[in-house]
C-alpha positions, 0 to 999 in steps of 0.5 A: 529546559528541556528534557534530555532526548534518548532512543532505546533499540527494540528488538523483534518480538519485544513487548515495547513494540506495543508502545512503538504501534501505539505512538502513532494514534498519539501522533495522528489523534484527531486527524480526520484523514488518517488511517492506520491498519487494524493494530492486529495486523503490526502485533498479531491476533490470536483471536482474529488468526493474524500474525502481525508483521512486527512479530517473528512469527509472520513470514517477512522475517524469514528473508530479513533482518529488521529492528526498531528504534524508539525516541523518547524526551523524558516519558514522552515518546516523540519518534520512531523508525524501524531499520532493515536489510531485506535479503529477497529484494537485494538478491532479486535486484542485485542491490545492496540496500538498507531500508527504514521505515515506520517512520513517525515522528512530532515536528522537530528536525532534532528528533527526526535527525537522530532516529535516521542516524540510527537507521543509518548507523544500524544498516551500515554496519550491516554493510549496505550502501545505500539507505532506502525509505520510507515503507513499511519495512522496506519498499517492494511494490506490495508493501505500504510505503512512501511519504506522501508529499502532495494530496494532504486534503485527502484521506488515504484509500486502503493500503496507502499512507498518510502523513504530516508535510514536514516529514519529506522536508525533514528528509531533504534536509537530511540528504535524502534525494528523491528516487521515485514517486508514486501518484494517485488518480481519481475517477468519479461519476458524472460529469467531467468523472470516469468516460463510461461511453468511450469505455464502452465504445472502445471496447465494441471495437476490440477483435474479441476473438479468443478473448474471455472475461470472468469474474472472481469465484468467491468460494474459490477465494484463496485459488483465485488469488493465487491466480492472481499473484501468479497474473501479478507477478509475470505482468509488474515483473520488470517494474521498478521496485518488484518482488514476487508476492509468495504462495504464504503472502497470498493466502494473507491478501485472500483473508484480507479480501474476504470481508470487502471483495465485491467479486464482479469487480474482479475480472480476469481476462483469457486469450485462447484459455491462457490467463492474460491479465487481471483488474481489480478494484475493491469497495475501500475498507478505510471509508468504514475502518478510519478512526472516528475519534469517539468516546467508545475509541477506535480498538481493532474491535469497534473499527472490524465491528462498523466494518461489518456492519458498512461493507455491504455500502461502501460506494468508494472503491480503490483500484489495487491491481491491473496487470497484463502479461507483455505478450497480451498487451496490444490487444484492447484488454483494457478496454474490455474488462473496463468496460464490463466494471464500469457496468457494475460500478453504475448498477451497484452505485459506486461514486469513485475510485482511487488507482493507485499506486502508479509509477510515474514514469509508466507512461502506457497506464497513465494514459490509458486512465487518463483516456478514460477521465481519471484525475491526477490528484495525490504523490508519494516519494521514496528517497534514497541516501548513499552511505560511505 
């Protein structure tokens, strides 16, 4: 017979959160694709300075009300998911969402119905009308989010996730229907890869008057992604999904970058000394933090130590950012910071990169990546359920 199965509420700042990030290394073990973020990065770090987002010191939680819940059958934890009404997005959007997110959970429905009753319960009371998920805690465009649903072959670049199939059919079953999808595109060297020529030739033709690129300035690195934030936010202001990333929450993308930023693959553009837009592509952390599964274990320890020690050879690359401020987009931008990153990408190696995560229905950047010989090859979705 099987054991009884019960869910306990963990509040913010509960020691039990250890054991709620620790249930997805049970979950995942063994998993060649699967990432995680370093465990400081959830529960926070003295040592390393970090406020971890599960903590109430990290600034997520002064714009919103989150908790946990964690489903067990006997001693053995086989769920989680986490509930939240993220105040900022509803004000900036008018919208009256509840979100849930950290969703993990073993194969069986019985477990995933229950902890989604929870969140659904949880965000209702609240008086929210629709439930929204799965992210990290909620959905905005910075943050990690969505069940991936197509690409299960392959591991997850830096700030993507990764799960098992059965979670979206979990969902639909649920009553969840799909409100977006994300995609991912591959660019590789080579033949029938990325169509360096044609950048380069685009670019050629592109008027250049008043137009200026730069790379990133790495002894400026928190200014220059403050320029970034402001360039990212004025460009994906009305896309869908938006909230505007925080002075505080670029500082965190400033440390983050730290360690694997290759600078001449940040470029920024000017028009007439006004900063028009911003493309940026990194070497991929995940290449060297992805567990290896060893005796030695996989603590936050051993993956920054092999981090360290891998950066300066990583030739897999994520595409995090490009945006254009609307008044500049007709003018072959794209075409020229292309272009002087396909450059580097010959000079220092790079063999692939990933762009992502791209709304499906941005047609002018899918396009433009297909143009230049970029491959669909992963999906995300987020689902929206009504609430009565």
């Amino acid at each position: 017979m099987a054991e009884k199965l019960t869910v306990e509420e963990i509040p913010l700042g509960d020691k039990r959160l250890k054991n709620f990030v620790k249930f997805h290394w049970r979950l995942y073990k063994g998993d060649p694709c699967w990432t995680p973020q370093l465990d400081a990065e959830l529960l926070g770090s003295r040592l390393l300075g970090v406020k971890g987002l599960l903590t109430p010191e990290h600034p997520y939680h002064r714009h919103a009300e989150v908790t946990h819940f964690m489903a067990w059958r006997g001693k053995e934890p086989v769920g989680r998911i986490s509930a939240t009404i993220n105040r900022e997005y509803n004000e900036y959007h008018g919208t009256w969402l509840g979100f849930f997110g950290f969703f993990e959970v073993i194969n069986d429905y019985e477990v995933a119905s229950t902890l989604l009753d929870c969140a659904r319960t949880w965000v209702a009371e609240r008086g929210m009308a629709v439930l929204r998920g799965p992210g990290e805690y909620s959905n905005s465009t910075h943050e990690r989010q969505a069940v991936l649903i197509e690409g299960f072959q392959y591991p997850p670049t830096s700030q993507l996730t990764h799960n098992p199939p059965y979670y979206a059919e979990f969902l639909e079953r649920y009553g969840f229907k799909k409100t977006k999808d994300y995609l991912a595109y591959i660019a590789k060297r080579g033949n029938g890869g990325i169509n360096i020529a044609l950048m380069r030739k685009l670019a050629k033709k592109v008027d250049r008057t008043g137009i200026e690129t730069r790379p990133i300035v790495i002894k400026d690195l928190r200014a220059e992604v403050q320029l970034i934030v402001k360039l990212y936010n004025a460009a994906w202001a009305k896309n869908w999904g938006f909230l505007p990333i925080s002075d505080e929450e670029g500082d965190a993308i400033a440390d983050s970058l730290r360690l694997i930023i290759d600078p001449e693959m940040v470029r920024f553009a000017y028009v007439n000394g006004e900063p028009a837009a911003v493309i940026g592509i990194i070497p991929d952390p995940n290449y060297a933090l992805r567990p290896r599964w060893r005796w030695y274990g996989d603590s936050d320890l051993v993956r920054l130590i092999r981090l360290l020690w891998m950066r300066k050879r990583i030739r897999h690359t994520r595409g995090m950012f490009f945006g254009i401020k609307p008044e500049f987009r007709n003018l072959g931008i794209p075409a020229v910071v292309g272009s002087e990153i396909a450059d580097r990408v010959v000079k220092k190696g790079y063999v692939d990169c990933d762009a992502s995560l791209i709304l499906e229905d941005n047609t002018a950047i899918i396009k433009i990546i297909e143009l230049f010989g970029c491959r669909y090859y992963k999906r995300w979705r987020i689902y929206d359920l009504p609430l009565k």
